[in-house]
C-alpha positions in Angstrom: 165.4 16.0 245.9 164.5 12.6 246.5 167.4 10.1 246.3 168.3 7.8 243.2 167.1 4.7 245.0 163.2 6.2 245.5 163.0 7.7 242.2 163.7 4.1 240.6 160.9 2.3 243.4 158.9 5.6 242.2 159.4 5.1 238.6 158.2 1.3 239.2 155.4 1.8 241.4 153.9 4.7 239.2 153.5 2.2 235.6 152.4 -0.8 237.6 149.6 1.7 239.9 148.5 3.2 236.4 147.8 -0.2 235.1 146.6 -1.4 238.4 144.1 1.7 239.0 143.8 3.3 236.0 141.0 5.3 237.5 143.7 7.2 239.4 145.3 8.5 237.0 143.6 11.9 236.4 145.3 13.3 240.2 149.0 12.9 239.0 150.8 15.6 238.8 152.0 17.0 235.6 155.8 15.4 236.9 154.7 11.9 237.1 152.7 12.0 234.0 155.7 13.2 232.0 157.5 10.0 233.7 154.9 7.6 233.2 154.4 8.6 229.3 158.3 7.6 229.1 157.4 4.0 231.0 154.4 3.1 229.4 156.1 3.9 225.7 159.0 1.8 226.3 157.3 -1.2 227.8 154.6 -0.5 224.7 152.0 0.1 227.0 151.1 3.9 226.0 147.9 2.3 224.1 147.3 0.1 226.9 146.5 3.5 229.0 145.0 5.0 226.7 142.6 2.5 226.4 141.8 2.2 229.7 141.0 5.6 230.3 138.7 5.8 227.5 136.6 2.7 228.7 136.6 4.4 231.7 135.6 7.8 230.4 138.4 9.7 231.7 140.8 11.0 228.4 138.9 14.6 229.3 140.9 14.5 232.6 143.6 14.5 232.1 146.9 17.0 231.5 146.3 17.8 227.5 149.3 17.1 226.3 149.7 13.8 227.9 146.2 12.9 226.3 147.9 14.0 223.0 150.6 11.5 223.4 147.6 8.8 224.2 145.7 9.7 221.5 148.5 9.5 219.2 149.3 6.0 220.8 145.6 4.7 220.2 145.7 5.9 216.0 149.2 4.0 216.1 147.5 1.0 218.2 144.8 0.9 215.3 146.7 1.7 212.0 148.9 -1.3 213.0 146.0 -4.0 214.5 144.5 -3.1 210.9 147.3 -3.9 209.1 148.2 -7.0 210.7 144.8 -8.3 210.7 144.8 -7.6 206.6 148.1 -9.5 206.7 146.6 -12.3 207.9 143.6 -12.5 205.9 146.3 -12.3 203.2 148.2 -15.3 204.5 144.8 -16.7 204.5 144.7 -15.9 201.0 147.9 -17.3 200.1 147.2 -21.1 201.7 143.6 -21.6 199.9 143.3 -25.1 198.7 146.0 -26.5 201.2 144.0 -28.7 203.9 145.8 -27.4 207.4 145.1 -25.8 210.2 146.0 -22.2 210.8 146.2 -21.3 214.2 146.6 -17.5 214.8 149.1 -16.6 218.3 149.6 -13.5 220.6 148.2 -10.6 219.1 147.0 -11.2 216.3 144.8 -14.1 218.2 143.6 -11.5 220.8 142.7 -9.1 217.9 140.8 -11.9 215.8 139.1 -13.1 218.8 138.2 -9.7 220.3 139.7 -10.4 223.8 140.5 -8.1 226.1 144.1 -8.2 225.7 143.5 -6.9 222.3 142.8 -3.3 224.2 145.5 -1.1 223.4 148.0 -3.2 222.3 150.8 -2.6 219.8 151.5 -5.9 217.9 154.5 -5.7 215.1 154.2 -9.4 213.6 151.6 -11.8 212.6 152.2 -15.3 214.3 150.6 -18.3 213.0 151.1 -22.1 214.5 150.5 -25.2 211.2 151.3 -28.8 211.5 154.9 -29.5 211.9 154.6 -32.0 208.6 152.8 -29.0 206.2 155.5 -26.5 207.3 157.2 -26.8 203.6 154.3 -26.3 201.6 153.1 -23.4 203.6 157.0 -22.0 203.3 157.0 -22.5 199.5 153.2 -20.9 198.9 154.1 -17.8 201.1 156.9 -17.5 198.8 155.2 -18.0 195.8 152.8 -15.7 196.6 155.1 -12.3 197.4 156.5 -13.0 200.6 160.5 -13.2 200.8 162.6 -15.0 203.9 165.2 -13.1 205.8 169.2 -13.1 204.7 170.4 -15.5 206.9 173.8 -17.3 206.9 173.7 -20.7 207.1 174.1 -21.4 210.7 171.4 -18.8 211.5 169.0 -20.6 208.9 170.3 -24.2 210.4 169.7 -23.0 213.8 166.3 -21.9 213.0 165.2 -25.1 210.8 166.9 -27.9 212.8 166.0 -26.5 216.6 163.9 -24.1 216.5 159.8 -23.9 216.8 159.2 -21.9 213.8 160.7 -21.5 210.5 163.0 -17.8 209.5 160.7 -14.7 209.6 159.0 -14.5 206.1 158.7 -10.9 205.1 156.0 -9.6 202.3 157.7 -7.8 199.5 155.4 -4.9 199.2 154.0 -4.6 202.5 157.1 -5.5 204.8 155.0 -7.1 206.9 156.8 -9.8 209.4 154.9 -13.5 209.2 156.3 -15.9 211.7 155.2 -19.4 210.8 155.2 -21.7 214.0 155.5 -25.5 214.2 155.4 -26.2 218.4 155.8 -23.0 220.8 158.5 -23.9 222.3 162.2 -25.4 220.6 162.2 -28.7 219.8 165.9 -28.6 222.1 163.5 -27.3 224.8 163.7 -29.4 228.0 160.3 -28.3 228.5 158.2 -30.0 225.2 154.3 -29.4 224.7 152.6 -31.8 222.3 151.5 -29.9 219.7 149.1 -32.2 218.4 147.2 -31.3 221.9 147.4 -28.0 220.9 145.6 -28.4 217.9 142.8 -30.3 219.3 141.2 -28.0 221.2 141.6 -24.7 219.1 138.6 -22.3 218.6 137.0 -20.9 215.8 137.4 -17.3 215.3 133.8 -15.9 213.6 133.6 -15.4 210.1 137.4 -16.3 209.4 138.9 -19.6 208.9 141.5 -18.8 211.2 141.7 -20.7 214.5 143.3 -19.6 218.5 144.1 -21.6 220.9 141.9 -22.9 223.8 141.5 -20.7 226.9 144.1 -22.2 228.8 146.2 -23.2 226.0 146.3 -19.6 225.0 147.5 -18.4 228.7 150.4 -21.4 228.5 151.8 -20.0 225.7 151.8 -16.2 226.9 153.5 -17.6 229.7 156.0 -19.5 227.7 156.6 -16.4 226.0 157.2 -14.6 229.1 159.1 -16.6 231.1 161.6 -18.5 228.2 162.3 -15.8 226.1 164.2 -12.5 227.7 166.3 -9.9 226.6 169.3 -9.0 228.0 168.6 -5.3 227.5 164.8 -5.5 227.9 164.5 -7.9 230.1 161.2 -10.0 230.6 158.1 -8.0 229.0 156.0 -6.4 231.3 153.6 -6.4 228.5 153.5 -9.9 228.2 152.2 -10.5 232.0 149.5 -8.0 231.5 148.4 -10.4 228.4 148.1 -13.1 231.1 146.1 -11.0 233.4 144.1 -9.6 231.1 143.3 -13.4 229.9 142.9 -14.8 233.4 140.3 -12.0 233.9 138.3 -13.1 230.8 138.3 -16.6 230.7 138.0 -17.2 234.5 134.2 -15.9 233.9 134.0 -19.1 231.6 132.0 -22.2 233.7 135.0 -25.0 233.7 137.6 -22.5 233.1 140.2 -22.6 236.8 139.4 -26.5 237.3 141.0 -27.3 234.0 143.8 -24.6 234.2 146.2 -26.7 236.5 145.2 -30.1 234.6 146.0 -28.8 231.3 149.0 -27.2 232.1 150.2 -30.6 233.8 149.7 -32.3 230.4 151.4 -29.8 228.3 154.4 -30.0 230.8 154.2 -26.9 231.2 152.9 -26.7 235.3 156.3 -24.4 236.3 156.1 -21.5 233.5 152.1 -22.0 235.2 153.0 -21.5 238.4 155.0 -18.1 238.3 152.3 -16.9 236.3 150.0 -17.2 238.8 152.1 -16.2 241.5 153.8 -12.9 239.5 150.1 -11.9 237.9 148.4 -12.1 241.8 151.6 -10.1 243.7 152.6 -7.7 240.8 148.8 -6.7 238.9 146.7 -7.7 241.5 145.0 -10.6 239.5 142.3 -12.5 241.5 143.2 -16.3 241.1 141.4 -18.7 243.7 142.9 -20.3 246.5 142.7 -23.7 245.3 143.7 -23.2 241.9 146.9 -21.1 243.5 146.9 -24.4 246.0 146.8 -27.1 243.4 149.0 -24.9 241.1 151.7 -25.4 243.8 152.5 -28.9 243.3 155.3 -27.6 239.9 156.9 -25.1 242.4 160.6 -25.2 242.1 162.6 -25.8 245.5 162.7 -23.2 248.2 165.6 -21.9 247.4 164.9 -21.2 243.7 161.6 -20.0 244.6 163.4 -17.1 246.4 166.3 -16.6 243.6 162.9 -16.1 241.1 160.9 -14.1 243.7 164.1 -11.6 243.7 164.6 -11.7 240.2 161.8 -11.7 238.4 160.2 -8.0 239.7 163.3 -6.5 238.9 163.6 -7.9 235.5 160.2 -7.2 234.7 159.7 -3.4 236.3 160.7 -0.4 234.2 163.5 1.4 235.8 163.5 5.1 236.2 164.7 6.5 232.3 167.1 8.9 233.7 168.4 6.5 236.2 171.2 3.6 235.7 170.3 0.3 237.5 172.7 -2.4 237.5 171.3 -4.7 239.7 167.9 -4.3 236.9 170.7 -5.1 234.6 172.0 -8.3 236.0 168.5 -9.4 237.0 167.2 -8.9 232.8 171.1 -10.8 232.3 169.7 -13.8 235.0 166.7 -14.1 233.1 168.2 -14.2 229.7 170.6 -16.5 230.6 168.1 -18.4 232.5 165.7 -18.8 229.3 168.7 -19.9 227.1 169.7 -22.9 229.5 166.1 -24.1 229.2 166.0 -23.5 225.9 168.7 -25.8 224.9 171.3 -29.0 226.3 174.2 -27.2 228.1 177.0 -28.6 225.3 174.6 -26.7 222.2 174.0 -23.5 224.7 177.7 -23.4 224.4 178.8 -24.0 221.0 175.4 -21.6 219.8 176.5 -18.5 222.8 179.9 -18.8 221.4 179.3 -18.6 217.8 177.0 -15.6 218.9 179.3 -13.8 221.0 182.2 -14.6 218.0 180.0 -12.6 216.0 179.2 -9.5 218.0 183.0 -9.3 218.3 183.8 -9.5 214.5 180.9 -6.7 214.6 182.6 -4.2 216.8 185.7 -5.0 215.3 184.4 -4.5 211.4 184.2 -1.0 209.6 180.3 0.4 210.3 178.5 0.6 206.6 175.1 0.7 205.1 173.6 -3.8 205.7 175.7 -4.5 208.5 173.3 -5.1 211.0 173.5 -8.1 212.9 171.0 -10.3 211.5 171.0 -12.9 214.2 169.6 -11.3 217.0 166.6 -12.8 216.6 167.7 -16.2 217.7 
């Protein structure tokens, strides 16, 4: 029986070949199937298969059962692109007559667009980016019009309004659909900051709705902001997230202009370093084809040697599934690393402080409390 070490490399090697080679798939065994079903559903990339195999024509191929679980993955894939799609033609809906621009993010941009890295994937909210100075008339028609914020307590709802990039989560009454309204994309206590008025200017249409995305390169940026200054301590960074970047790499490289004005753009949205470990974790991890000068001139934001190799270590581990049946602590302190990590660049080391404080206060009261119906923790979002 192979050791616990090679069944958590195995466990890695299996997701990442399946998304790498998805042709391949049809000669696993019935074992590794059963793993990489458990893999690809936590890291929300049981759609992502699913689709692959059926562009490829290759569903009928596979063990039955696991098709099942695919199949079932692609109705859950489409019942939920539907109904965040309808959301935001609702939001839509709800802000006729106010002159802004709505700017659609992530998902729902991928969906509205019809990108690639719309193929299989499972969205759960509909993010949206407006001007900064139109955020409270947006907030008050939203809830005018049947959506309701969150129950926050007043730090949470300071924290949010004061440093954030977007307002609290507005959900709809009826439909309980999440709606995250977004000023910048990253906080305004970010040491990295991204004009957003550059954002704005070179959004695209989306065909048919009056709904915009960002540009090509804008809209890689801000996967890569999400990857790489977000984390989860438990979760750690989302593998999901980097295939968005690949999959957007793929598509917009074929545009004419598209890698000369990756580097520059990135370079005036201060945002060369999240940049550069894209490239360099989307070429070594899914195999991404990025040209040499772009990966060259791309160079120039690398961190010192030193933290290039703390990162090179880190990131793969914090990234790759572990093996479901397996504890990994050094996984564990790697997704820890990363979270820590995006919360120092997130904020000034003396409001880190007084915010992880309050935080960890609160967790503590939590275990501490009697367990009842409405006690979950509220603030984990932040």
């Amino acid at each position: 029986m192979p050791d616990s070490f090679s069944q958590k490399r195995h466990a890695a090697r299996l997701l990442i070949g399946a998304l790498r080679r998805p042709a391949d798939l049809p000669h696993l065994s019935l074992t590794d199937w059963d793993l990489l079903l458990r893999l690809a559903r936590r890291t929300q990339l049981l759609g992502r298969l699913e689709a692959d195999l059926a562009q490829l024509e290759l569903l009928d191929r596979i063990p039955e059962r696991a098709g099942n679980h695919l199949r079932a993955a692609r109705n859950l894939v489409a019942h939920r692109q539907t109904r965040l799609t309808w959301e935001a033609d609702r939001v839509v809906w709800a802000l006729r007559g106010l002159d802004l621009h709505i700017v659609a993010l992530k998902g729902v941009a991928y969906m509205l667009a019809g990108l690639p890295a719309a193929r299989g994937r499972l969205a759960v909210d509909v993010d949206l980016l407006v001007p900064e100075e139109q955020l409270p008339s947006v907030e008050q028609r939203l809830l005018e019009r049947g959506w309701m914020r969150e129950k926050l307590d007043p730090y949470d709802d300071q924290y949010y309004r004061e440093w954030m990039h977007e307002i609290p989560a507005l959900r709809h009454r009826e439909r309980e659909t999440e709606v995250d309204i977004h000023h910048r994309i990253l906080p305004r206590t970010s040491r990295l900051q991204p004009d957003p008025v550059l954002l704005f200017q070179q959004t695209r249409a989306v065909p048919g709705s009056p709904i915009r995305v960002l540009g090509p390169q804008d809209m890689i940026l801000h996967a890569l902001v999400h990857l790489f200054h977000e984390g989860d301590p438990k979760e750690g960074l989302r593998l999901r997230d980097l295939v968005d970047v690949a999959d957007l790499l793929r598509h917009f490289g074929q545009e004419p202009g598209f890698w000369e004005a990756l580097v520059p753009r990135a370079e005036q949205l201060q945002l060369g370093r999240p940049l550069y470990y894209g490239l360099v974790f989307s070429r070594q991890l899914l195999g991404t084809e990025i040209p040499d000068t772009v990966a060259q001139r791309a160079q120039s934001a690398a961190p010192s040697w030193l933290v290039q190799r703390a990162m090179g270590w880190l990131v793969p581990r914090a990234i790759l599934p572990t093996h479901p049946d397996q504890s990994d602590p050094i996984a564990a302190l790697a997704r820890w690393a990363m979270y820590l990590r995006a919360h120092w660049l997130r904020m000034p080391p003396g409001l880190l402080f007084q915010h992880l404080a309050r935080k960890t206060w609160r967790r503590v009261q939590t275990t501490l409390q009697p367990q009842g119906l409405g006690s979950t923790d509220k603030s984990s979002r932040s």
